[in-house]
N, C-alpha and C positions, 0 to 999 in steps of 0.2 A: 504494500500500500504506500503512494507518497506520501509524502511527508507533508501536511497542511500548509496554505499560503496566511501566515502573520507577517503582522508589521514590522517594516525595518527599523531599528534603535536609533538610528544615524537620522533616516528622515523623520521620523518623530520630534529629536533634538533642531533640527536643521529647523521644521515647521513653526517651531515654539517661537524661534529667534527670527525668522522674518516677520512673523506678526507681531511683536515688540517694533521690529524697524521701521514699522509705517506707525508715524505719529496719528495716534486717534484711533487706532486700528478696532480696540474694544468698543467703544462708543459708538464710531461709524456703521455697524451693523451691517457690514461686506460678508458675506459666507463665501468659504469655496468650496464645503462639501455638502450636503445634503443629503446624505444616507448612510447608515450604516457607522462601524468603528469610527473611520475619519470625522463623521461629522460630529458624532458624540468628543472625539477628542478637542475639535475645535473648538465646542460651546464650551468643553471644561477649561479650556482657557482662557477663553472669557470671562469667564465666571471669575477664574482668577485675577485676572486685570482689573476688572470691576471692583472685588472685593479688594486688591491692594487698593487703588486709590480710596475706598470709604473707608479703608484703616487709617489710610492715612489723615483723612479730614475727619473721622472721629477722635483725632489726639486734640482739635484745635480747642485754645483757650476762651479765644477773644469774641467767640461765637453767641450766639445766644440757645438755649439750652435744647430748643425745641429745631434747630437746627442737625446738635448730635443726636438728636432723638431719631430726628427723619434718617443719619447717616448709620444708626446702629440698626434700621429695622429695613436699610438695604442690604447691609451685611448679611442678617437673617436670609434675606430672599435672595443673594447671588451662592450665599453657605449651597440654600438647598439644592439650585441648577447644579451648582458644582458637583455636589454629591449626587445628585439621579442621573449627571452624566459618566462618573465612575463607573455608576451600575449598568447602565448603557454599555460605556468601552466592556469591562465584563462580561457582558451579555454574548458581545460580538465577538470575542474572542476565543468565548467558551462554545461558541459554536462553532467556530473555525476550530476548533479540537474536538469536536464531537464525535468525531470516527475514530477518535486514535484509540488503540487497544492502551490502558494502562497495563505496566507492567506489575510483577506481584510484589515489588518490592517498593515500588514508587511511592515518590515523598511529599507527603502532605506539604503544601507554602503556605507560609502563613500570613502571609500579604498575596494580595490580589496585586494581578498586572494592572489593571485600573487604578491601583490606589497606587502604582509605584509610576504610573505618568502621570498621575495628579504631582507627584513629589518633582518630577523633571518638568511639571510646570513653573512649579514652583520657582526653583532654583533657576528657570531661566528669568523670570521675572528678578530674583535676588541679582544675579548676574548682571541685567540689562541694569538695574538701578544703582548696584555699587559701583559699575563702570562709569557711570554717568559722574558720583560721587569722585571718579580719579580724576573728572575730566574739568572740576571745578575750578572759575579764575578766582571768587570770592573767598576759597577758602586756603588756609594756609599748608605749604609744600607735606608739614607734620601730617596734616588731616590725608591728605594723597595720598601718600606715603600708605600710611595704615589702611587706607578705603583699598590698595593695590594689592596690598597682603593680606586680605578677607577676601578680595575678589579672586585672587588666586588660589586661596582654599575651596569657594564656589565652585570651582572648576574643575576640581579635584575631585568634590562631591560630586558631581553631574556624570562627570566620565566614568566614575566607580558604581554610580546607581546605574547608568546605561548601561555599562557591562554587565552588571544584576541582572538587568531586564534583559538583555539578548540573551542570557544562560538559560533563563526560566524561559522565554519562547523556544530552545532549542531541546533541552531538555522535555515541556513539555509537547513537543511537537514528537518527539520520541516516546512519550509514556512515562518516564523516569519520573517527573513531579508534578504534580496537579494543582489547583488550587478553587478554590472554590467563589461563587456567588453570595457576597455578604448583603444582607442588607442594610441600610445605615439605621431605619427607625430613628429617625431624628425627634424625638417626644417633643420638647419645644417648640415645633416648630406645628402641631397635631392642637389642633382646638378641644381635639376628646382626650388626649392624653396628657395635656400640660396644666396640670391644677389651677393653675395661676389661670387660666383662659377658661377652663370650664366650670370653674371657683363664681366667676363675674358673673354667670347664669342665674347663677342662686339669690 
């Protein structure tokens, strides 16, 4: 039997960083995929884009209250795309492995491939913005300096989880390790299961 068509690690990373490279990219609401794996990976990183900047404007001071209120309860709602497109990328992938024979010895993961390109989102977005941080006139050679040596750690991370993620698609494309479909159950986020929301009924 062949061996399953999954994603390659390279274009995964390679796709995170062009969409970082067009200013606005998240907000603009361009798609390029529309079905399947790729498109669930795209929303999830949007989602991410999203929720980094409302992180970031929920730290501000000088705002008035009802302001980080509005910015905490986007975070909420870009959290959840993020997460049901995890479970999406999963979905899609675990179907793309749906014919492999496991073998008798293969090894439970205990991270999902979804949740470990949610992480390589992640860290592109950390990336794009401590770069940006080296690239400062305002701020002094010290601050570079150091933004240089975090961003080179980034990158180390990135390259070490990608290799992660190619062993687990090749490995599970062979049978050797599996991993399963989690689901996030996010309670807070559930009007029937978040006390605090179904408390207000009463």
């Amino acid at each position: 039997m062949p061996e399953p068509t999954l994603p390659d690690v390279c274009a995964i990373v390679a796709f995170h960083d062009a969409c970082l490279a067009v200013p606005g990219w998240a907000k603009s609401g361009a798609v390029r995929y529309r079905e399947g794996f790729w498109q669930a990976m795209e929303e999830n990183h949007r989602a991410n884009c999203l929720l980094w900047d409302e992180e970031d404007l929920a730290r501000r001071r000088n705002v008035p209250d009802a302001e980080i209120a509005a910015n905490k309860r986007a975070i909420d709602r870009y959290n959840q795309i993020r997460n049901d497109a995890i479970e999406r990328m999963d979905e899609a992938l675990l179907a793309a492995l749906a014919a492999v024979e496991r073998r008798p010895q293969a090894r439970l993961h205990s991270e999902t491939a979804g949740a470990m390109i949610d992480r390589l989102s992640i860290l592109a977005l950390k990336i794009h913005h401590m770069r940006a941080q080296t690239e400062r006139t305002d701020a002094d050679e010290t601050h570079r300096a150091e933004c240089a040596a975090k961003l080179a750690r980034l990158r180390e991370q990135r390259e070490d989880l990608a290799g992660c993620l190619a062993r687990l698609f090749a490995e599970a494309a062979r049978g050797e390790t599996w991993f399963k479909l989690y689901r996030q159950f996010k309670m807070y986020n559930d009007p029937r299961l978040n006390p605090a929301l179904y408390g207000e009924k009463r």
